[in-house]
N, C-alpha and C positions, 0 to 999 in steps of 0.2 A: 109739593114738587110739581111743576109746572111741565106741559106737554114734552117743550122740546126737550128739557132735562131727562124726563123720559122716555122718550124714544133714545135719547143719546145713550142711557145707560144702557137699554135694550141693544143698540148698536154693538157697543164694546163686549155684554157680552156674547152675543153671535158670535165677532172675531176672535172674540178667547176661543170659543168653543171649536169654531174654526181650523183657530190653530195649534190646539191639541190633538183634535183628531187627525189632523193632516200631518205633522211630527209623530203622533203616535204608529200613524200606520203606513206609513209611505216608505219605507224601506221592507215592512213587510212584503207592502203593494208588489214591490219590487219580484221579489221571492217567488212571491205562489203566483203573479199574473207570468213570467214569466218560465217559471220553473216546476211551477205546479207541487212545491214543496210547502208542508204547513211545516211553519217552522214555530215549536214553542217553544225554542230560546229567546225569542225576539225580546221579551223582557230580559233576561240574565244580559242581554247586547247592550239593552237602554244601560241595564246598573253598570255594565263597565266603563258606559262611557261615562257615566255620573262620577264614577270614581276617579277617573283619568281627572276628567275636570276640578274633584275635588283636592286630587292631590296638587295636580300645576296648580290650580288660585294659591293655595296655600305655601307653595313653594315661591309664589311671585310670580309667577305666569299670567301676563292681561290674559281677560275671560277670554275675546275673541279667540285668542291662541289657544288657550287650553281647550274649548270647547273644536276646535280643529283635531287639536294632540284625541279627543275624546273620540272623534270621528275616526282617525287611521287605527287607534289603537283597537277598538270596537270590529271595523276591516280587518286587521290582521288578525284577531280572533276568529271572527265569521270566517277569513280562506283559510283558516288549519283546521276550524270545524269542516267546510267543507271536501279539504284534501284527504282528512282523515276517516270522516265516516261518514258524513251526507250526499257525498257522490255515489256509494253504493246502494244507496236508498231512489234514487230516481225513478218515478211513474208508477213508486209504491207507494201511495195515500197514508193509508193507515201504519205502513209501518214504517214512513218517515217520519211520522206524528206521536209514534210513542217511541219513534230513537232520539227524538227532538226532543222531550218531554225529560227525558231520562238526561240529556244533557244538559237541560235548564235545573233541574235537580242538582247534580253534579258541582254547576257552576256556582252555582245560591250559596250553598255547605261548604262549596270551600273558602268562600270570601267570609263566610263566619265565620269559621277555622281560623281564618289568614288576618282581618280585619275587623271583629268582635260582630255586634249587632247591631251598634250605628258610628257614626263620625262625626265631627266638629260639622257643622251645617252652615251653609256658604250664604254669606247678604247677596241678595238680590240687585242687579244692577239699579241704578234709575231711582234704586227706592225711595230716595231724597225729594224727586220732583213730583210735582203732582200735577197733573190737570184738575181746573175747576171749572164745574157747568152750574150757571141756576144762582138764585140771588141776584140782589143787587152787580153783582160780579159778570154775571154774561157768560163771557168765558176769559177761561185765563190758563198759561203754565206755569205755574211758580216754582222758586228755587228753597230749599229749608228755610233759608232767614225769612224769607219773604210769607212762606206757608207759616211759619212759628210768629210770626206778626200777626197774620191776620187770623190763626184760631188763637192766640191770649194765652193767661196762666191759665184759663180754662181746658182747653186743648180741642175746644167745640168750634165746629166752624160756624159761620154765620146762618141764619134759616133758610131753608132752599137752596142752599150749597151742596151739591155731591163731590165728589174728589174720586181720580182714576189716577192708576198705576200708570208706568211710563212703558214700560216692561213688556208687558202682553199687547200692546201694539209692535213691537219689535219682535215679537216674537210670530206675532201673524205677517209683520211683513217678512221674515224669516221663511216662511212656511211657505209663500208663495212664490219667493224668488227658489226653493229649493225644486218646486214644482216645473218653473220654468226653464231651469236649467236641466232637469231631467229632461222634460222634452226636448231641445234644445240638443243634448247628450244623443238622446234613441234616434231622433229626425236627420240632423247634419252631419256624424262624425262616423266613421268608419266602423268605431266596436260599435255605435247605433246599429249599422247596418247587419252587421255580422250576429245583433241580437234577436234583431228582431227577425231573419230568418232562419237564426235557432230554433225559437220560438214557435214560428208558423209549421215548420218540417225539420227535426234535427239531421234526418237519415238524408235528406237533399243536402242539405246544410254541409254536411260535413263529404258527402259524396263531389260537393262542390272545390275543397278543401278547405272549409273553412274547421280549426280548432275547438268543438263546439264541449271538449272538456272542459279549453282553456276560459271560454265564453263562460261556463258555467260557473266556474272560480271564480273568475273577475264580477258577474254578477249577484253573484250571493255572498260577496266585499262588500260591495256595493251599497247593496240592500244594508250591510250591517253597519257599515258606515254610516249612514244614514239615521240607523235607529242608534247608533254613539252620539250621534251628535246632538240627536232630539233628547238622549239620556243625560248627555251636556244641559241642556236647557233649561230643564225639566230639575235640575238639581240647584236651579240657584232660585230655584220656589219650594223646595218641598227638602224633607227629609231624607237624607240618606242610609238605605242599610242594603241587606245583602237581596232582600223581598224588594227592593224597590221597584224595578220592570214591574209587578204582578198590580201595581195600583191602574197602569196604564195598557196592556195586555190583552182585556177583554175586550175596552173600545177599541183598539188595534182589530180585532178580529173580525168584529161584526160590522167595523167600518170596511175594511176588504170583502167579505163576504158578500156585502151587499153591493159594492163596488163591481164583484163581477170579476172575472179575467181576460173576458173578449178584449175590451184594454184597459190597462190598469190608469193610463194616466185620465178620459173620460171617466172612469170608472171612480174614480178615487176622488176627481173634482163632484162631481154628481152623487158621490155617499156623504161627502161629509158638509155640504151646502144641507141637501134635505135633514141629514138625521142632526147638524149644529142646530138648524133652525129648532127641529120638534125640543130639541135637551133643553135653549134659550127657552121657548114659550111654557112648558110643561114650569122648568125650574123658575119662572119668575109668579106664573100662577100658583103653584104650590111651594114646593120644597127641593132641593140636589138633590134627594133620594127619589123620587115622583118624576124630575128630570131625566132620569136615568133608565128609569123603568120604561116611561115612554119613549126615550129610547130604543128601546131593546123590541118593546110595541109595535114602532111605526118598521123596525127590523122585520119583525114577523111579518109585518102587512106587507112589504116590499117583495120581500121574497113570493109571496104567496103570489103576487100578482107577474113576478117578474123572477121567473126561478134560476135565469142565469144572472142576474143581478141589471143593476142600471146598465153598462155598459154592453151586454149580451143585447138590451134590449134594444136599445140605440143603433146597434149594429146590425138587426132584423129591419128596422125601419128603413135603415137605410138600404139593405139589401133587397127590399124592396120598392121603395121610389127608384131606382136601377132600370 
């Protein structure tokens, strides 16, 4: 394998990594930067919206739409979790964390009740086309006839040919357009306004008259939406069952934590750049599981040095060139 074939594969997977963790946890981002709720249904959100998506594909519903239908319908769970019992929980840490917990519970058991232990498993868009780096070939995208030509009855591509998915670049540029339209959403539009100084002061906020219940609803929708949608995505790669949120869950968390809530949208571009790179370099030196763990490593080290997370930190520096 030749330099640049390598650095390219290094490239994609960064951007995988990328945009896992920023789907994984950017709806949580949402929650606790703004809300200061640890929400541990985030996962049972991803699996509804996995299911939403599972059901429309199968129904005949194009992906883009179902994975949309996966986004409201994941929302409209998240606002009757929050009308019903995570409102009362507000600026209680711990004990919105084990009412959370208890509801991700809840939700798991009954979708095995409801829907056994897994479901017909959804193809993958794109999965037909491949990129090819390396070889005589250079680079190339090929279509099945044209990929099924040039690996033979053999099914081997030629020497020094790698082959990439089409998928997980869509999927990162997914991630980043989600990014931009949140800010986008918080910076220009009016519930921006009305959030963010929820946020900053609710008792101002709302002495102002602003609805800062209503605020809290529509944002922990939001948030849930968000995590349907990434649990849309996330289902046309992987298996589905009722545990499915809990495979993507942990990174969710330590990617927020270390993110910080001074703001979540710095916060959340600055966790998942550092901690994508260490998972990409660890996992190509070693092993996925070695990847993960330095993970979790360079997590510890962050915090230690940075105990309101990257975005706390950023927000002192600034507060001081001031």
């Amino acid at each position: 394998m030749n330099l640049g074939t390598e650095l390219f594969g290094f490239a994609f997977q960064y951007i995988d990594s990328i945009a896992f963790l920023i789907l994984s946890a950017i709806g949580l981002s949402i929650i606790f930067g703004m809300m200061g709720v640890i929400n541990m249904a985030h996962g049972e959100l991803m699996m509804i919206g996995a299911y939403v998506t599972a059901y429309s594909i199968h129904n005949g519903v194009p992906v883009p739409i179902a994975i949309l239908f996966a986004g409201i319908g994941a929302g409209i769970a998240g606002v009757i979790m929050e009308r019903l019992i995570i409102r009362h929980f507000y600026k209680q840490l711990l004990s919105s964390l084990v009412v959370t917990w208890g509801i991700s519970m809840v939700i798991s058991q009954l979708f095995l009740v409801l829907f056994g232990p897994t479901m017909e498993s959804l193809r993958t868009p794109f999965s037909t086309v491949r990129i090819l780096i390396g070889g005589d070939i250079g680079f190339a995208i090929l279509g099945p006839e044209s990929f099924s030509a040039l690996a033979g009855a053999s099914g081997r591509l030629p020497p020094g040919v790698e082959s990439f998915g089409i998928y997980r670049i869509i999927m990162f540029v997914m991630a980043v357009l989600l990014i931009a339209a949140i800010w986008a959403l918080m910076r220009y539009t009016e519930f921006g306004g009305r959030a963010r100084a929820t946020m900053d002061n609710p008792k101002m906020a709302n002495a102002l008259g602003i609805n800062t219940s209503r605020i809290y609803a529509y944002t922990f929708g939001l948030g849930s939406a968000l995590a349907g949608i990434a649990g849309g995505m996330f289902a046309l790669t992987a298996s589905i069952t009722p545990f499915f949120g809990a495979a993507y869950t942990a990174k969710a968390f330590i990617t927020v934590v270390v993110g910080g809530s001074a703001n979540f949208i710095t916060g959340l571009i600055g966790s998942v750049l550092t901690l994508g790179a260490v998972q990409t370099i660890f996992t190509n030196m070693f092993s996925v599981y070695i990847g993960f763990v330095g993970m979790i490593a360079a997590a510890f080290l962050i915090l230690l040095l940075m105990p309101t997370g990257i975005s706390g930190f950023i927000e002192r520096i600034k507060a001081r060139s001031k």
